[in-house]
C-alpha positions in Angstrom: -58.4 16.7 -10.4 -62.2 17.1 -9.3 -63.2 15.0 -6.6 -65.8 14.0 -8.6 -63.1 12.4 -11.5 -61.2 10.8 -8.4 -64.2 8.7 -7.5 -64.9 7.6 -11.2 -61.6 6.6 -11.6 -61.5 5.1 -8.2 -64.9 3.6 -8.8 -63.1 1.5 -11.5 -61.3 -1.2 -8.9 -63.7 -0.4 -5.8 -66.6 -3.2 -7.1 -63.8 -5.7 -7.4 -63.4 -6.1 -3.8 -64.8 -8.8 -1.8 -68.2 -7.0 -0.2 -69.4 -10.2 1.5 -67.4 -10.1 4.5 -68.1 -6.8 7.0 -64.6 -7.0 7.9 -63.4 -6.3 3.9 -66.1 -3.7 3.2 -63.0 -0.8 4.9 -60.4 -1.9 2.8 -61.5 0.3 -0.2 -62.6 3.3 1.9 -58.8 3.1 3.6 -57.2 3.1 0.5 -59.8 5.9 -1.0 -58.6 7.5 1.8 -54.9 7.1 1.9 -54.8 8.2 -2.2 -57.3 11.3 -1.6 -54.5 12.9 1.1 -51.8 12.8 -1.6 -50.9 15.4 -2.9 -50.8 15.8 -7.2 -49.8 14.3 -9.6 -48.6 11.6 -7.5 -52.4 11.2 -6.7 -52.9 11.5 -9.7 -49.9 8.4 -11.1 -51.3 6.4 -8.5 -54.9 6.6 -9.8 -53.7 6.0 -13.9 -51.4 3.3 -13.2 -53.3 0.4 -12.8 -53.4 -2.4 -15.8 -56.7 -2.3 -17.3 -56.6 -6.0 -17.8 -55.9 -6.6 -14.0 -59.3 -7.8 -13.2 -58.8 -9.4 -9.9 -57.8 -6.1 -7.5 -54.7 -7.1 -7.8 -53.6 -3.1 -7.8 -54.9 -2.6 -4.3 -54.2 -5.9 -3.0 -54.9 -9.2 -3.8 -56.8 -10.0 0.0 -57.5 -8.1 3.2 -53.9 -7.9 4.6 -52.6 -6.8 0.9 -55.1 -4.3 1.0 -53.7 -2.9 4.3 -50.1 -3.0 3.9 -50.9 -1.4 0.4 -52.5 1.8 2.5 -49.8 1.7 5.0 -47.1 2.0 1.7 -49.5 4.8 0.5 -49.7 6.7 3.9 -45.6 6.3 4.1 -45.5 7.6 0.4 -47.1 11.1 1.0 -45.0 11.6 4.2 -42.5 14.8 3.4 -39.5 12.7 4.6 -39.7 9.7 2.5 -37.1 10.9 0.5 -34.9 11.5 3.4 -31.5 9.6 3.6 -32.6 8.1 6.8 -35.7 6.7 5.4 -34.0 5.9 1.7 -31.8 3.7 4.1 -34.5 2.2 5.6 -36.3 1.4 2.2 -33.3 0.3 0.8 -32.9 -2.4 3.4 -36.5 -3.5 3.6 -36.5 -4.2 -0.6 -33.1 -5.8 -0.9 -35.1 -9.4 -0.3 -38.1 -8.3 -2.2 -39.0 -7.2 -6.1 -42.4 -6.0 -4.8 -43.8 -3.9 -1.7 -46.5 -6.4 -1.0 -46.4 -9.8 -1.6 -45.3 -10.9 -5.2 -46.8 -8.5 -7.6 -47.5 -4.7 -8.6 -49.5 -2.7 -5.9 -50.4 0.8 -6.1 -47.9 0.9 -3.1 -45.2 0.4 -5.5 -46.6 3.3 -7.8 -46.8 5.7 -4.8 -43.2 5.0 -4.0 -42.1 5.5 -7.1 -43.8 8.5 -7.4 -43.0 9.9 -4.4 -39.0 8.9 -4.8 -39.0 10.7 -8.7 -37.9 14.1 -7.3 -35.1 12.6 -4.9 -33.6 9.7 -7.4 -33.5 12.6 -10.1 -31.0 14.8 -8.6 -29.4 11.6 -7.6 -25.1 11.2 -8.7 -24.4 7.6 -9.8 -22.5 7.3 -6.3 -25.9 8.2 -4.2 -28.1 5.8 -6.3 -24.9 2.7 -6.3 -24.5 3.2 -2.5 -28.9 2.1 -2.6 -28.6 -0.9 -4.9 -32.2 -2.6 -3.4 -34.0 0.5 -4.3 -32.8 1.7 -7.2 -33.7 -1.7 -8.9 -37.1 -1.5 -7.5 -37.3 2.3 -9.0 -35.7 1.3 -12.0 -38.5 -1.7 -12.4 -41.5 -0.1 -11.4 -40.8 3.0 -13.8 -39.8 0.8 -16.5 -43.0 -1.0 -16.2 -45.8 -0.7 -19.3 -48.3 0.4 -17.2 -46.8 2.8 -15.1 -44.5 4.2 -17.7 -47.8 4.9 -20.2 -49.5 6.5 -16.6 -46.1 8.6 -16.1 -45.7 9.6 -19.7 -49.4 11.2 -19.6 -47.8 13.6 -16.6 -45.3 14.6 -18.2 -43.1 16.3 -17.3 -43.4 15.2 -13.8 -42.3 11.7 -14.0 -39.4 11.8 -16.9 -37.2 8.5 -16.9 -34.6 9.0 -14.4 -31.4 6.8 -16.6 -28.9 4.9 -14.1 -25.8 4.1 -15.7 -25.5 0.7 -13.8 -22.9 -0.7 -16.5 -20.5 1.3 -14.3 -21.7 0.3 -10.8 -19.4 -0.9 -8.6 -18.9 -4.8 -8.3 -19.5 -6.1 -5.1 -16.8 -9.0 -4.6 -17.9 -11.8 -2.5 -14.9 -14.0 -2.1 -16.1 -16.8 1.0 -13.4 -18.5 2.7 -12.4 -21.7 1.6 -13.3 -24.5 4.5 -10.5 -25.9 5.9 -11.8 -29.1 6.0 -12.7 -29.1 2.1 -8.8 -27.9 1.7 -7.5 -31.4 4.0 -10.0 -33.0 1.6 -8.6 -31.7 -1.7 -4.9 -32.4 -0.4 -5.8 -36.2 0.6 -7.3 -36.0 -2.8 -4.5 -34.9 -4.3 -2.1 -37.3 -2.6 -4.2 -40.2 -3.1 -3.5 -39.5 -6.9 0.0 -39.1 -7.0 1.0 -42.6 -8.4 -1.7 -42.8 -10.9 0.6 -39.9 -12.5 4.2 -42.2 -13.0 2.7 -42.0 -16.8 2.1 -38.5 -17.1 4.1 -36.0 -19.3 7.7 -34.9 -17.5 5.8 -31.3 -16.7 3.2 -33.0 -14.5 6.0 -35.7 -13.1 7.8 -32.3 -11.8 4.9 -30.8 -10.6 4.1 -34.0 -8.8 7.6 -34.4 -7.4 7.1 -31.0 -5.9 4.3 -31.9 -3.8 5.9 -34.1 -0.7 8.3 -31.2 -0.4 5.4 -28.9 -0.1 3.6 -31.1 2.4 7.0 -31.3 4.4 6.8 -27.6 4.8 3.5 -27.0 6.1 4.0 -29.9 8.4 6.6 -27.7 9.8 4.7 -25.0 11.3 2.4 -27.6 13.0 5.6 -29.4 14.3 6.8 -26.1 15.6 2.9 -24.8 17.5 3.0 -28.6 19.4 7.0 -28.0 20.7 6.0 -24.7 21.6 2.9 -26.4 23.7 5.2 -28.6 24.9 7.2 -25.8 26.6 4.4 -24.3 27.5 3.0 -26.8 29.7 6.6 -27.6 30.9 7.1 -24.3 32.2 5.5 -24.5 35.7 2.1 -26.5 34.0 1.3 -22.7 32.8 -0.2 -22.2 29.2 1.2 -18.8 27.2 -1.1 -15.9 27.4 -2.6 -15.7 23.8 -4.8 -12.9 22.3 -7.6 -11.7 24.7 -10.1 -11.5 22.4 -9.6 -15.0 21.6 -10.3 -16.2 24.7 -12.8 -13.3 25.9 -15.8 -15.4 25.7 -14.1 -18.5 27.6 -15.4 -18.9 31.5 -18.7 -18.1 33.0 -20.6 -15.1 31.0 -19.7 -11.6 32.4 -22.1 -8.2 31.7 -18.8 -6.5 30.5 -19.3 -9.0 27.3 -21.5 -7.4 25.9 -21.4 -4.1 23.6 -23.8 -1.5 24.9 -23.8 1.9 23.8 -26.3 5.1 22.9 -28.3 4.7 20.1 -30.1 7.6 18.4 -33.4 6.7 16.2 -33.2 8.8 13.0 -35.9 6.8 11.2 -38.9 4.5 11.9 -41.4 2.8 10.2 -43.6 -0.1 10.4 -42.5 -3.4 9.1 -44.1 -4.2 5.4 -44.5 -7.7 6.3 -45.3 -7.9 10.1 -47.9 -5.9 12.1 -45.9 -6.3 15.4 -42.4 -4.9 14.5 -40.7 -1.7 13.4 -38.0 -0.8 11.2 -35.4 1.5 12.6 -32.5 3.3 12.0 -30.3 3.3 14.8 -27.4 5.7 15.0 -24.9 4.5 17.2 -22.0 6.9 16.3 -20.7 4.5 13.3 -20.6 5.9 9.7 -24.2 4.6 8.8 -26.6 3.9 10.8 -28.0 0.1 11.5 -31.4 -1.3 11.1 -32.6 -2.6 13.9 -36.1 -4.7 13.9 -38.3 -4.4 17.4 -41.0 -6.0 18.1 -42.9 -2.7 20.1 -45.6 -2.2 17.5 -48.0 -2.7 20.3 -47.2 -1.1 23.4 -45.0 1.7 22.2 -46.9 4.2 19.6 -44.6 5.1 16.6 -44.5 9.0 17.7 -42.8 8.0 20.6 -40.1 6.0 19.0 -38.9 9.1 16.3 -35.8 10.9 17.4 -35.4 8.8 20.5 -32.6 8.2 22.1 -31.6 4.8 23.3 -29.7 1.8 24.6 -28.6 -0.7 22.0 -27.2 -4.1 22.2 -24.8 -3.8 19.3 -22.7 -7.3 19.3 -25.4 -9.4 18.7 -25.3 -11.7 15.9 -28.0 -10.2 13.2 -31.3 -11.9 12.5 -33.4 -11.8 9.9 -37.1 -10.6 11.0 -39.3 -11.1 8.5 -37.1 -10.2 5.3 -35.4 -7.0 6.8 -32.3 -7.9 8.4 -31.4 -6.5 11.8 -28.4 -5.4 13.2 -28.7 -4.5 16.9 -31.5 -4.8 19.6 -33.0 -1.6 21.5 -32.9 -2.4 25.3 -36.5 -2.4 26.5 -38.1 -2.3 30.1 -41.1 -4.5 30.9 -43.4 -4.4 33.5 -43.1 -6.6 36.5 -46.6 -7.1 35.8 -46.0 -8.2 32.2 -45.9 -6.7 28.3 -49.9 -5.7 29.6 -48.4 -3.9 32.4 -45.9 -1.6 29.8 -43.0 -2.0 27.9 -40.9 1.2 28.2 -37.1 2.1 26.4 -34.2 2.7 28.5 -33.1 5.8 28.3 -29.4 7.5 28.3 -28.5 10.3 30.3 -29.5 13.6 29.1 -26.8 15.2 26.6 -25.2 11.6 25.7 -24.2 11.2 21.9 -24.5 8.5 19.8 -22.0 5.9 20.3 -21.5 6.5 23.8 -20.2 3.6 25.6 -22.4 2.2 28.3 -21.2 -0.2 30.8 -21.9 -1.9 34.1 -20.5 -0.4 37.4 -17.6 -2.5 39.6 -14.4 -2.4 39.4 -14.5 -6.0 37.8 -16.9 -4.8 35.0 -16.1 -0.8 34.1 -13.0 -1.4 32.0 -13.8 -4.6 30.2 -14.0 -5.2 26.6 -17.2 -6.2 25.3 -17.0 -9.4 22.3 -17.3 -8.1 18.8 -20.0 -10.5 18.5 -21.9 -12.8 21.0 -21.4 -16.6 20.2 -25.0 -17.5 20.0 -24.4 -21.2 21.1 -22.9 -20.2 24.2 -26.0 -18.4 25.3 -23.9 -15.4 27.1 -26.9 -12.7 26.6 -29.2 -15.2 27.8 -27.4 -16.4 30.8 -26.5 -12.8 31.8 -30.0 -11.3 30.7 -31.9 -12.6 34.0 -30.3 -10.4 36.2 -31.6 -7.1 34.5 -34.2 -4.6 36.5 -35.0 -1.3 37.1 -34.0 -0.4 40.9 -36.9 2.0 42.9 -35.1 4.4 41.4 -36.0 3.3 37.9 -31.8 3.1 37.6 -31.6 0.2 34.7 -28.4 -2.4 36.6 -27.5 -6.1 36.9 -27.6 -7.9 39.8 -25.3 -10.4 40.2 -27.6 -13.8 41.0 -24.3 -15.1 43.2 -23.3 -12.0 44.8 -26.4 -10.2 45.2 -24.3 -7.3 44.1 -26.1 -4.3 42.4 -24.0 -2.9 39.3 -26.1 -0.1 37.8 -25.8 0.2 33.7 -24.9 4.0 33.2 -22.2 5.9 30.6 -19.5 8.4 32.0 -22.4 11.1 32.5 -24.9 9.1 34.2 -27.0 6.3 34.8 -29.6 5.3 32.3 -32.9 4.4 33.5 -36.6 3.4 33.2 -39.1 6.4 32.4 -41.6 5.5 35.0 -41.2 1.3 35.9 -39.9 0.0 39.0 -38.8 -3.6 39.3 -39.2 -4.3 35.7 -36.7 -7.0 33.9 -34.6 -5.7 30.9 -34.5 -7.2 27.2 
């Protein structure tokens, strides 16, 4: 396409912007921008696809924050790697709350996506596109719209219907446990109703019969746990050991509770829906690798955050940031002088995998066993998280706030540390 048929077709949407404002008067010459650097005929999809009745901008964003997270979805389309199965992963995540990109309605960000995701989802086996459920029904949506099907169809052959056989898919069975205290209520229930059946049929009069011998039977095992309390507290005052992970996050909060280990970032991206966060992919030697949300947009630059390698707090319980849920939290260094000061990641040792285990040294912390998850009501992360800093030798530790002990955060080859701050507190 000519440059000089780009700009008549862009020239079709470009009026419609707000040009009162200074502060608007970019958003057009960004998103000129972002389209120009595509390559065709994705530049060229991207250009046809817009509704000719949409006569409120709605295609490159609907306000000034619209228009930019619609150039940032643009920019992330014409990267080589979008198709990658780091950053299908990542995209996957980020849509399973959404139907659109931005906001609540088409975007030419959703038309780049598509666009730029046609040569991956068509090679795709039913088992690649079922294990990306989020993103194959935003692909499947956005092709299957009028206006971007008619835009497609025009280009053809490049953007042929890719057909999902979803009847097929895989169900997803989501069975909740029942609460125990709706089951006491359904048995008092059912108790309470007994009599009222003297009347009923001799089937139901049996079945009701049968229900004080059931009740008499799983009294029994509750007889049976207090006599064995009993003997337990009769023998020397001394409970029975039970499970340790039962008990694990009983008594004060202890470092060794919590699950560090080496992470590896195999994808980033900023978050669609927050200017502050990224989106990462964290490998931390699992079989897939978790998203992770992190709030660094502004004091670490996205080149420095691909292909790094990490520590990650792994048993936290996940959050949802902004839509995309997150799994884990990157342990970051801040400046004794404040987030103005720096915010740097702590880094591994040099040849560590992901997965590694990372732990506290002391003979009372090296061979503990961290929670499967932290119990957020009993604050353990936040009462132990205080005592984080980087020593003068930039070695990431604890101090104990009792003791006044040192116990320096490392894996079996080394101790992890800051890059370059000294006296900074850990989060």
């Amino acid at each position: 396409m000519s440059p000089t048929r780009f700009l008549t077709r862009l020239h079709r949407f470009l009026p419609r912007l707000p040009s009162s404002s200074s502060n608007t008067r970019p958003r057009p010459m960004a998103f000129q921008s972002a389209v120009s650097k595509l390559s065709s005929p994705l530049k060229d999809l991207v250009l046809s696809a817009q509704d000719p009745a949409d006569l409120n901008t709605r295609y490159v964003g609907e306000n000034e924050q619209d228009q930019a997270e619609v150039v940032g979805w643009i920019e992330k389309a014409g990267r080589e790697d979008v198709g990658s199965d780091e950053s299908v992963q990542t995209l996957n995540a980020i849509l399973l709350p959404k139907t659109y990109l931005v906001s609540n309605y088409l975007t030419a960000a959703d038309v780049a996506l598509y666009g730029a995701l046609h040569p991956t989802f068509s090679k795709y086996q039913p088992q690649q596109y079922y294990a990306h459920p989020a993103l194959t029904r935003h692909f499947d949506h956005i092709q299957s719209s009028a206006t971007v099907r008619r835009a497609a169809d025009a280009l053809s052959p490049s953007f042929t219907p890719v057909v999902f056989d979803l009847e097929n898919a895989p169900k997803v069975e989501r069975k909740p446990e029942p609460s125990k205290k709706k089951e006491k209520k359904a048995a008092a229930s059912a108790s309470a109703s007994l009599p009222a059946s003297q009347n009923a049929p001799a089937t139901e009069v049996t079945k009701a019969a049968d229900v004080p011998a059931a009740a008499e039977k799983e009294k029994a095992p509750k007889k049976e746990k207090k006599e064995k309390k009993k003997e337990g507290v009769e023998d020397g005052g001394k409970k029975k050991a039970g499970k340790a992970t039962a008990a694990a996050d009983e008594g004060e909060p202890v470092p060794s509770m919590i699950d560090l280990r080496v992470g590896h970032i195999v994808d980033v991206m900023k978050h669609p829906d927050a200017d502050g966060l990224y989106v990462e992919q964290i490998d931390i030697g699992e079989d897939t690798p978790r998203t992770v949300v992190s709030g660094l947009v502004n004091y670490i630059p996205i080149e420095d955050m691909r292909d790094k390698y990490l520590v990650a707090v792994c048993n936290l319980k996940p959050a949802n940031m902004r839509g995309v849920k997150s799994f884990a939290m990157v342990l970051a260094a801040t400046s004794k002088d404040g987030k103005e000061g720096g915010i740097e990641l702590i880094q591994p040792p040099a040849n560590s995998k992901p997965g590694d285990r990372v732990y506290f040294e002391g003979a009372e912390y090296e061979n503990g066993t961290p929670l499967t998850q932290l119990n957020p009501k009993k604050k353990i992360f936040e009462a132990i998280q205080p005592g984080f800093i980087t020593l003068d030798s930039k070695e990431a530790a604890w101090v104990n706030p009792t003791t006044k002990s040192v116990h320096r955060i490392r894996t079996k080859d080394g101790v992890c540390v800051a890059p370059t701050l000294v006296g900074a507190s850990l989060s």
